[in-house]
C-alpha positions, 0 to 999 in steps of 0.5 A, spaced: 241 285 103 248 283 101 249 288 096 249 293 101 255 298 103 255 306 106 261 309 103 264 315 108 265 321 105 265 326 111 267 325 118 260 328 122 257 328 129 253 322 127 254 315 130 258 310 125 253 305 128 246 308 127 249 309 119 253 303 117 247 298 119 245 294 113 238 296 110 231 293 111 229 290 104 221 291 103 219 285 097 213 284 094 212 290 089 213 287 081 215 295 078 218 301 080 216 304 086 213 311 086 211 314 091 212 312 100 209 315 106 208 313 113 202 315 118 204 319 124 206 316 131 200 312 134 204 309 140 212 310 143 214 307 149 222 307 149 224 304 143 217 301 142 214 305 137 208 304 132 207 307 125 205 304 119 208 305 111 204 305 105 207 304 098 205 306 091 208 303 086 207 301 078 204 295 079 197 298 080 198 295 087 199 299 093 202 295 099 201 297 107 206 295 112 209 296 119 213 302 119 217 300 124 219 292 120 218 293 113 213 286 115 206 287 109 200 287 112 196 287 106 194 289 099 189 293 096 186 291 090 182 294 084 187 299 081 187 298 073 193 302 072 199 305 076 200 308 082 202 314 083 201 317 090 198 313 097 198 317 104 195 314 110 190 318 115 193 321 122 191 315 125 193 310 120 185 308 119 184 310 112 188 310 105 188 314 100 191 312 092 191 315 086 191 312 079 193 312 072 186 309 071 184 316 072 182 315 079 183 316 086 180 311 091 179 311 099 180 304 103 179 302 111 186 300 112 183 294 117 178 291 112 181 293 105 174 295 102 174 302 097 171 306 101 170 312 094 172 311 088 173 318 086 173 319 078 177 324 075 178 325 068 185 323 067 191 321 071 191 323 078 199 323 081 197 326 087 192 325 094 192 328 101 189 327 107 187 333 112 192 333 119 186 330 123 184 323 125 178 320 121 178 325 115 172 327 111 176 330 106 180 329 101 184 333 096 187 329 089 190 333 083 194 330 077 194 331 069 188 335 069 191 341 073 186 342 077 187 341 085 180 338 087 176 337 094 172 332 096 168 331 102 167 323 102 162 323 108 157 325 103 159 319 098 153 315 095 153 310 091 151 303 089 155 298 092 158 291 089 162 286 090 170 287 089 177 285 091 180 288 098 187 287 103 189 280 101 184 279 095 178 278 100 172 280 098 169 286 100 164 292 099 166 298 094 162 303 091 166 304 084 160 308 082 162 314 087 160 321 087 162 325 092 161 332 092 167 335 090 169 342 089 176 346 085 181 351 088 183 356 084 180 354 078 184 355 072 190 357 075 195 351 074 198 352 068 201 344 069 201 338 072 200 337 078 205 332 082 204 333 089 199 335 094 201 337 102 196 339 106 200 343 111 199 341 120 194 347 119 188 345 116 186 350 112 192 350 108 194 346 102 200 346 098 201 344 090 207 342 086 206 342 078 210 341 072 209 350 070 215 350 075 211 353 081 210 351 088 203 354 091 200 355 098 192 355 098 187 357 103 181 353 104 177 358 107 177 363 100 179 358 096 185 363 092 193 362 092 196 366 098 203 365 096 207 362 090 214 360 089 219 359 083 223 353 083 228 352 077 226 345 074 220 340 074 217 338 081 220 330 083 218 331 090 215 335 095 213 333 102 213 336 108 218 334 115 219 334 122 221 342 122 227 345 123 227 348 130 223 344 133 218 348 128 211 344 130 209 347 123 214 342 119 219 343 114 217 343 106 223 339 102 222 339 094 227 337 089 227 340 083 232 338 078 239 340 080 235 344 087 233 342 093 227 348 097 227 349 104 220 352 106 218 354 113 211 350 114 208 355 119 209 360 114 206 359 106 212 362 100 217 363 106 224 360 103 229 358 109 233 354 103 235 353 097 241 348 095 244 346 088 247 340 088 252 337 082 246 332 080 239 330 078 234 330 085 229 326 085 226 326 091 229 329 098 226 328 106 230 332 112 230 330 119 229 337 122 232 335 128 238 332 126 239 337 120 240 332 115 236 331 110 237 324 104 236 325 097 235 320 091 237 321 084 234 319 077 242 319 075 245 314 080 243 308 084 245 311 091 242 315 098 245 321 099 245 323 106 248 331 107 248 335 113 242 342 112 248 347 116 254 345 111 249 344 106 255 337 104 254 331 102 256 326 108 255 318 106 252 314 100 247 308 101 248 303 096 243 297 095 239 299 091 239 297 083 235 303 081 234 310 080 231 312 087 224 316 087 222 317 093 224 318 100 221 320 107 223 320 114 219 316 119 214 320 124 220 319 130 225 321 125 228 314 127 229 312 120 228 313 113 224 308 107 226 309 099 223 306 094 227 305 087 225 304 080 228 296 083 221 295 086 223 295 093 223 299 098 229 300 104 229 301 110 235 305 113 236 306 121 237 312 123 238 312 130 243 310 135 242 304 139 238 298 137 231 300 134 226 295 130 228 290 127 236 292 128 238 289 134 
């Protein structure tokens, strides 16, 4: 962690202290990291709060951890290829991963057994979990442009032994057949990069490479808004919402571009900026009205202000390009994961918090 520095690059309302704090390094990966989420807040009491983290990385190997420390709590094992995509379960219970060995798989998070193995045709770059506790359902899209729903309640199979959290031995069932069915058949003209089920349940949108973000209803299984953006996806998540939108904020970079969209209403645009530089990925803080970026071009975190749409800092210490961002469920603060096969840790909050005393 020596090899940290924040370089100042405007004066902001933002407390010193809660951005010149040396970052938490998260080791264990082998390869680059692609992808990092965490659960939402299960418990909060002062500054004691609970969450956890999940990592997808190239290593074929998604790790889970303590949102809050960094501490690894285990590893998932029986992947055959890159990881693209992992997402926690509201209550952090289950996981979900896909894969370049052309499926998607669902893990308890307390055991580490498979509980689905779901096969696709080819790679899957992207997975979501409903807003809900204990989800029956799971939607995964990647290379074969077809956004798919399964419903993993009615998952049959044969089951064999397999290697779990930690390489104990567990159950799995590498043969599942989960019923599943496909929304707007046909309509994705390219990959499909990500998947974001919206706080509503019967929402979903996609990110794909024809250079289109789409909303989805559920209920009739059409597109119900669409929008342009200007470059490939490399990232699309959705934020704790400006204003206190209960709905969340969607952030996507694409190219040079970061997009704003309101999460309470699918294809309504609040922002677009063009920056000076490749994006990689984004994550906004709603409350603060910040928002960090990684980028394919440098090595650095850029933290900007929403409102002046300026860059304010530059987090240094990680030794390659940063493919994803995301903020903490209390916005306190944000992981990145690099193409260095780490993943960071960054305070964002004043005071002592975590690890950072």
């Amino acid at each position: 962690m020596a090899d940290f520095a924040f370089t100042r690059q405007d004066e902001t309302s933002v407390a010193a202290e809660t951005t010149k704090i040396v970052p938490l390094t998260c080791h264990g990966h082998s390869r680059p990291i692609t992808h990092v989420s965490f659960s939402s807040l299960l418990a909060s009491s002062g500054t004691a709060s609970q969450y956890y983290m999940i990592s997808a990385c190239k290593d074929n190997n998604p790790m889970l951890r303590d949102g809050l420390t960094g501490d690894w709590i285990g590893t998932f094992i029986g992947h055959k290829g890159a990881v693209w995509s992992a997402r926690l379960s509201e209550d952090a219970t289950l996981a979900a991963t896909g894969s370049a060995d052309f499926s998607a798989k669902v893990w308890d998070t307390f055991t580490g057994e498979t509980l689905a193995t779901l096969q696709h045709n080819h790679i899957v770059r992207a997975v979501a979990f409903p807003p809900q506790a204990k989800p029956q359902v799971l939607a995964t899209g990647g290379m074969e442009k077809k956004l798919r729903v399964y419903d993993l309640s009615r998952a049959t199979s044969e089951a064999s032994p397999t290697n779990g959290v930690n390489g104990t031995t567990t159950t799995t069932n590498p043969a599942d057949a989960s019923p599943s069915y496909e929304i707007g058949d046909s309509q994705h003209q390219g990959a499909i990069k990500s998947i974001v089920w919206s706080r509503d349940p019967s929402i979903i949108t996609t990110a794909s490479d024809d250079k289109q973000i789409r909303w989805w209803d559920l209920r009739t299984r059409t597109s119900i808004a669409s929008h342009s953006i200007d470059a490939l996806p490399g990232s699309c998540e959705l934020n704790a919402g400006l204003d206190h939108n209960p709905e969340g904020t969607l952030s996507v970079a694409a190219g040079k571009n970061v997009y704003f969209f309101d999460g309470a209403r699918p294809g309504q645009l609040i922002k677009h900026i063009k920056t000076n530089r490749e994006v990689a990925s984004v994550a906004l803080n709603g409350e603060a009205r910040r928002f960090v970026t990684g980028s394919p071009s440098d090595t650095w975190v850029h933290l900007w202000d929403w409102d002046r749409e300026c860059e304010l800092e530059t987090g240094r210490g990680h030794h390659g390009p940063v493919w994803t961002t995301c903020f903490s469920p209390d916005g306190k603060l944000y992981a990145t994961g690099s193409e260095d096969g780490t993943v960071k840790l960054w305070k964002f909050a004043a005071g002592p918090y975590g690890l950072w005393r």
